[in-house]
C-alpha positions, 0 to 999 in steps of 0.5 A, a space after each residue: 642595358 637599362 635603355 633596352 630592357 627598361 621593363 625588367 629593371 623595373 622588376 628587380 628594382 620592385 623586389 629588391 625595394 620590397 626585401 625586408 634588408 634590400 641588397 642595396 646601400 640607400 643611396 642606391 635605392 633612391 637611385 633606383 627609385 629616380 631613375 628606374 621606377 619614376 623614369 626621370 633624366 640621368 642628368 636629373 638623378 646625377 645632380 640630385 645624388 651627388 654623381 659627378 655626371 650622368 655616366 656615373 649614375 649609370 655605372 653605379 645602377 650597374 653596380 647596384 643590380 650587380 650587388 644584386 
């Protein structure tokens, strides 16, 4: 859970952003970047990307550390 560990989040995010063909979709990436590497509210990132709420924007950072 990223509420828990945000410090290793921040790690993959880091490698995966710095890969050459990041393992991610684009919007996934500026999630990452919103959330993870700038710590902004998941109420912020939600809006800003167009989830339907905040739960959302959690589950789709799941998803792209899953893809991972």
């Amino acid at each position: 859970m990223y509420t828990t560990a945000p410090d290793a989040f921040r790690t993959l995010a880091r490698r995966a952003l710095n890969d050459d063909d990041p393992p991610c979709s684009p919007r996934a990436e500026r999630l990452l970047v919103g959330k993870v590497l700038q710590g902004r509210p998941w109420p912020a990132v939600a809006d800003e990307l167009g989830y339907h709420s905040p739960r959302n924007a959690m589950k789709a950072l799941g998803d792209a550390y899953a893809d991972a």
